[in-house]
N, C-alpha and C positions, 0 to 999 in steps of 0.2 A: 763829458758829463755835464749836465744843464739842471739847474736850480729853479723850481717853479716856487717862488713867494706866495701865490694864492692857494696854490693848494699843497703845498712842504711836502713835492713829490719831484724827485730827480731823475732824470733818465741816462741814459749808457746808451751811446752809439759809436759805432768805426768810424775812422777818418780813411779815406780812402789814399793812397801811396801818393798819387798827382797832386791831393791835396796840400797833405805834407812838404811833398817837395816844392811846391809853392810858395809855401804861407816862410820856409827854408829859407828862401831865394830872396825873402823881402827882409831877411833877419830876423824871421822871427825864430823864437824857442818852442817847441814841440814838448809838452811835458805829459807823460801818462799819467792817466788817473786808478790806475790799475790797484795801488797802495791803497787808494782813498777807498775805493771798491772792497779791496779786502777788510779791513776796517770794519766795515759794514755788515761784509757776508763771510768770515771767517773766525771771527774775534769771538770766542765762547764766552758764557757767563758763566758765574761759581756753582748753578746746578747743574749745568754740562758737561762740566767736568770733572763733577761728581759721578754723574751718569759714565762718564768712561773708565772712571775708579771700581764701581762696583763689576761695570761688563771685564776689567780686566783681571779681578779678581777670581772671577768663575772662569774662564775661557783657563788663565793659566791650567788653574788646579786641575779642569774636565783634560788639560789635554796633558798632565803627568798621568794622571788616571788612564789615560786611552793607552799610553805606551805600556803598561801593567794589561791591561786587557787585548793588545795585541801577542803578549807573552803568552796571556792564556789561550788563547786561541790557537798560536801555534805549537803550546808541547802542553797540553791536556796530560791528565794523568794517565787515559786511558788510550792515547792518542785519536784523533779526529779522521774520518772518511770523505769531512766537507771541507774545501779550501775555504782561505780565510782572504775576499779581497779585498785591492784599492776600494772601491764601491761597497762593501760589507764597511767597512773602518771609516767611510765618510755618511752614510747612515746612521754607526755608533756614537760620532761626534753628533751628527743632530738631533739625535733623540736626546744625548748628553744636554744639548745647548737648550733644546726646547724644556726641558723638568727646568732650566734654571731661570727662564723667564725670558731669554735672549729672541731674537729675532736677525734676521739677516737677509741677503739678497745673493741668491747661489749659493755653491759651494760647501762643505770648504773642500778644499784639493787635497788628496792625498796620493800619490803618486810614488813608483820605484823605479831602479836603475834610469834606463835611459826616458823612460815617462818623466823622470825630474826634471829632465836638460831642457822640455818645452814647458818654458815657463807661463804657456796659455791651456795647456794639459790640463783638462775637466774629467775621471773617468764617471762613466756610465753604468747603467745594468747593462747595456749590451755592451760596452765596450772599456773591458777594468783587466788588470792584473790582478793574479793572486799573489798575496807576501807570504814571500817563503824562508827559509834560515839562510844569508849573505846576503840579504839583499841593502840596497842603501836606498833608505825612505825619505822623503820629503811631506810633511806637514804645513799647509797652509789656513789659519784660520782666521776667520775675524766675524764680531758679532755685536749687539747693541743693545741693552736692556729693552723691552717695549714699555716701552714711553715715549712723551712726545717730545720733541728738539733732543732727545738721548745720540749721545756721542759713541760710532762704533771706536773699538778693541781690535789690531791688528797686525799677528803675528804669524813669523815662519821658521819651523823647527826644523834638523835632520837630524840624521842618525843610521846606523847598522843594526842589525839584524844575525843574532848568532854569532856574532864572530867582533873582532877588534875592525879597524877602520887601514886600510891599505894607505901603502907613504903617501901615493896620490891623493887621497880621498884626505887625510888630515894635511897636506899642503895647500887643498883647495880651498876647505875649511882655514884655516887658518890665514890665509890670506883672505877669504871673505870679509872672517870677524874682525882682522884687524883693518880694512877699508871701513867696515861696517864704523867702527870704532875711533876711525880717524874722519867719520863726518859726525859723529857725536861728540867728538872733543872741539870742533872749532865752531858747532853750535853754541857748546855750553859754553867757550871761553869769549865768545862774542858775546853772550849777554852777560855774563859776569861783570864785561869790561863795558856793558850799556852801547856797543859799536852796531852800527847797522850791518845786517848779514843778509843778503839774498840767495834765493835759493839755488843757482849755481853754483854757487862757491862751498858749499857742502858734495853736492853732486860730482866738484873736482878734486874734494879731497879726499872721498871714495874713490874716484877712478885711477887719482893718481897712484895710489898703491896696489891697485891691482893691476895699471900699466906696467909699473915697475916690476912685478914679479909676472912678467910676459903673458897675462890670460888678456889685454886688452880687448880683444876680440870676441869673446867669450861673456862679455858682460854686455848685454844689448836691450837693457831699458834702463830709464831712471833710474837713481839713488831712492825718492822718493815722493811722495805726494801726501797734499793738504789730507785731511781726516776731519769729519763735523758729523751733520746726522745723514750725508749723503760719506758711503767706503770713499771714495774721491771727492773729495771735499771741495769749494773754491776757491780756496787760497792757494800759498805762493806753493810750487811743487820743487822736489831737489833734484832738479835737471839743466844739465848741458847737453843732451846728448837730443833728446825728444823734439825741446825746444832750450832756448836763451833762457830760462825764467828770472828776469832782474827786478820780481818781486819781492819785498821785505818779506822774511821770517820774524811775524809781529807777535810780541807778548800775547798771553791768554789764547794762541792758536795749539792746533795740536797736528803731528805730519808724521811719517813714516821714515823710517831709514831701511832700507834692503839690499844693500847692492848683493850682486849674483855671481856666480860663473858658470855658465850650460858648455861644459864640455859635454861629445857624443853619449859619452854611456854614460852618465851621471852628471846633472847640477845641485850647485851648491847657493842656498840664499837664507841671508839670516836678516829677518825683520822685527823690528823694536818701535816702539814710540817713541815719541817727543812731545812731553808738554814746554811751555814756555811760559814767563811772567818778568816785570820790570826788573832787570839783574837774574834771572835763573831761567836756566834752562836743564830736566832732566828727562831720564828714562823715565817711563811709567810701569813697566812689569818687570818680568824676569828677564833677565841677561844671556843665553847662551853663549857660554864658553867653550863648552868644547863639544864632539858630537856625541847622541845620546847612544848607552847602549841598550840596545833590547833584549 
């Protein structure tokens, strides 16, 4: 990064590898400016974060509501002749998200059985399941008041369908929430404690719990990623796996938690925010605990 004095304009370029290993060899220190950059482009201000208070506020409530409206849909009083699909129920969500003033880019996902395990599963009009009674759903939503620098809202539900949840499906679960849960605890206890925390070291304390109850494999993206007025935001993201990221998680940002597990016939991923400020760090909406029933 380079300092222009006459016109308080700085710029951002790579150092190429030969370089580095150069400038190495003469003793010198190679320091990234990657912190200083976020700083710059990730660090919200008090009405941004406002703006993702209110987008979280409506996304929650439209998306307990949608779960009541997939009910009705599938046991009508008089019962129904039309299926009820993935792509019907991601329509419902956006009509939902548009009356509330929201805006977004894609999506949102809503997917069942093995449609969950692909965690890049988009359905279509040409190309959706119908939800039926046993099935195991996944909900992914996220949205952003329309306004301008408005901070999106960005979360993921599951659930059954008719029926209680199979030992596998709440061990999955459950091992999810509590990786989910143990990169939200050494967020918050790093700023509590004012410690610098990078965004690896959330991303290994999801993985490690989900190593340890043998789905290592099964979990194959990220913990999580920056959030601002772009869904991937530019700041630090919670990964070891994608990349290194040994970017600060800096006060007044805001980033995701999701870790996952995509076994064949059904995934499991539960996503929540993070805001962050000098000493605190918390969730910003609701919390799933356990999965929902339909």
């Amino acid at each position: 990064m380079q300092y222009s004095p006459n016109n308080d304009i700085m710029y951002v370029s790579m150092v190429d590898a030969g370089t580095v290993e150069f400038l190495r060899s003469l003793g010198k220190q190679i320091v990234s400016s990657a912190d200083l950059v976020s700083q710059f482009e990730a660090v919200l201000t008090a009405d941004q974060i406002s703006t993702h208070a209110v987008a979280q506020r409506r996304i929650d409530a439209l998306l307990a509501e949608g779960w009541q409206q997939i009910a009705r849909r599938l046991r009508p009083a008089q019962g129904s002749p039309y299926p009820y699909t993935e792509f019907d129920h991601v329509q419902w969500l956006s009509e939902a998200m548009r009356r509330e003033g929201l805006v977004w880019d894609n999506g949102p996902n809503v997917s069942v059985n093995a449609n969950s395990s692909d965690s890049h599963y988009e359905p279509t009009a040409a190309n959706t399941a119908p939800l039926r009674e046993g099935d195991f759903l996944l909900i992914d939503i996220w949205g952003r008041v329309d306004a301008p620098d408005s901070v999106y809202y960005d979360i993921t539900w599951t659930g059954v369908i008719g029926r209680e949840p199979t030992t596998r499906e709440q061990l999955v679960f459950e091992t999810v929430r509590n990786a989910r849960d143990a990169a939200i605890s050494v967020v918050e206890q790093a700023f509590a404690q004012r410690r610098p925390i990078r965004g690896f070291e959330a991303d290994d304390a999801a993985r490690a719990v989900i190593r340890s109850a043998g789905f290592a494999q099964y979990f194959t993206h990220r913990t999580g990623h920056n959030i601002a007025h772009e869904i991937h935001g530019p700041g630090a993201h919670l990964d070891n796996l994608e990349t290194h990221d040994d970017r600060r998680l800096l006060p007044n940002t805001c980033f995701s938690v999701e870790p996952g597990i995509y076994l064949p016939e059904f995934g499991v991923r539960s996503e929540i925010d993070m805001l962050t400020a000098p000493g605190k760090a918390w969730v910003t909406g609701k919390i799933q605990q356990g999965l929902v029933r339909i």
